[in-house]
C-alpha positions, -999 to 999 in steps of 0.1 A, spaced: -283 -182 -276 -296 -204 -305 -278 -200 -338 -296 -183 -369 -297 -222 -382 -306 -235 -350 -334 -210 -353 -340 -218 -394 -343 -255 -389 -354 -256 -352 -327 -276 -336 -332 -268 -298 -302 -282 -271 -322 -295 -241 -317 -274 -208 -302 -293 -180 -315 -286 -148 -310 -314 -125 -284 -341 -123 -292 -382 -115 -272 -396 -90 -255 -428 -104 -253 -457 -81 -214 -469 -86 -220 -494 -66 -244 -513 -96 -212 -513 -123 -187 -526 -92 -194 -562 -98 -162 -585 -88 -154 -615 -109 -133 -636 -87 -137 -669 -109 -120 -647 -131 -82 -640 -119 -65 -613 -140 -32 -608 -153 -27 -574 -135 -40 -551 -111 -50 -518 -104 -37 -515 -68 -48 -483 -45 -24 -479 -16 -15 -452 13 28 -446 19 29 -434 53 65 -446 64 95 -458 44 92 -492 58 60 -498 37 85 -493 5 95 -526 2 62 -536 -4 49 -515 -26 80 -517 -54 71 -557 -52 37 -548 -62 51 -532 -90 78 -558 -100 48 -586 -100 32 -561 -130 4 -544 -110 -2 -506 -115 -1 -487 -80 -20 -454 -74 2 -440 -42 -14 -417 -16 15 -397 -6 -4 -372 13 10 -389 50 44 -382 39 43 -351 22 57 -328 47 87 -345 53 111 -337 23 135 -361 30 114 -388 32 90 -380 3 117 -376 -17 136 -406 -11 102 -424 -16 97 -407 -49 136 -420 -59 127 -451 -54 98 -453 -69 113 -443 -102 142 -468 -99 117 -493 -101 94 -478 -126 130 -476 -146 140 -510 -137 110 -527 -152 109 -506 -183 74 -483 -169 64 -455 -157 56 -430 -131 38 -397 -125 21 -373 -102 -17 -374 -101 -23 -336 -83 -7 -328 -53 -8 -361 -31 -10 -391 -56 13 -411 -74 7 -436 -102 36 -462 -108 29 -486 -138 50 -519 -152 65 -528 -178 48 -518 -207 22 -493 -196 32 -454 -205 12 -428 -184 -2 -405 -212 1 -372 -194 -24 -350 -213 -56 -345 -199 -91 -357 -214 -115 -330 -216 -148 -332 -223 -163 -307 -248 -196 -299 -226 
C-alpha cells in the first residue's frame, strides 16, 4: 500500500511479475594467460584417504569449499575429518566454518570467514 507521500508526490514501486533467467554461463569467462595467486577450490570428502590432499590445498593458500555430505553419517569419521581440518586452518593462521548442513569452507592464512549473513532488503 502506497504511502500518503508516495500518493502526494506520485512515487509508484514497479510490480514485479516475472523473473529473467540470467545465463551464468556469459560472466564464466576463464583467463588462463592469467595465473592467480590463490584459488577458490570446490571439492567432495568421501573417505579419509582424500585428507592428505585436501589440507595441501590449503597449505599452498587456496580456499576449499568441502562437500561433506558422503561422510556425514559416520561420526567418527566426520569428525576426525573436521579435527583435521582445523589443525590446518590453525596451523596456517586461517580459518574454517560450516556452510549449512554438508559444506565446509577452509581458508589460509590471512582470510577470516565473516560469519554473519548478507541480506538483502527486498
Amino acid at each position: 500500500m502506497p504511502s500518503f507521500i508516495d500518493k502526494l508526490i506520485g512515487v509508484k514501486k514497479p510490480e514485479v511479475t516475472e523473473y529473467d533467467e540470467l545465463d551464468i554461463g556469459q560472466y564464466e569467462e576463464i583467463l588462463e594467460d592469467a595465473p592467480a595467486e590463490m584459488y577458490v577450490r570446490i571439492a567432495q570428502l568421501a573417505t579419509p584417504n582424500e585428507l592428505p590432499e585436501l589440507k595441501k590445498e590449503v597449505y599452498n593458500g587456496n580456499i576449499l569449499i568441502i562437500d561433506i555430505s558422503h561422510i556425514k553419517n559416520d561420526k567418527s569419521t566426520s569428525e576426525r575429518a573436521v579435527r583435521d581440518l582445523k589443525q590446518v586452518a590453525a596451523d596456517v593462521h586461517g580459518d574454517i566454518a560450516g556452510m549449512g548442513e554438508n559444506q565446509i569452507i577452509v581458508t589460509p592464512t590471512g582470510i577470516r570467514i565473516d560469519r554473519t549473513k548478507i541480506v538483502g532488503k527486498y
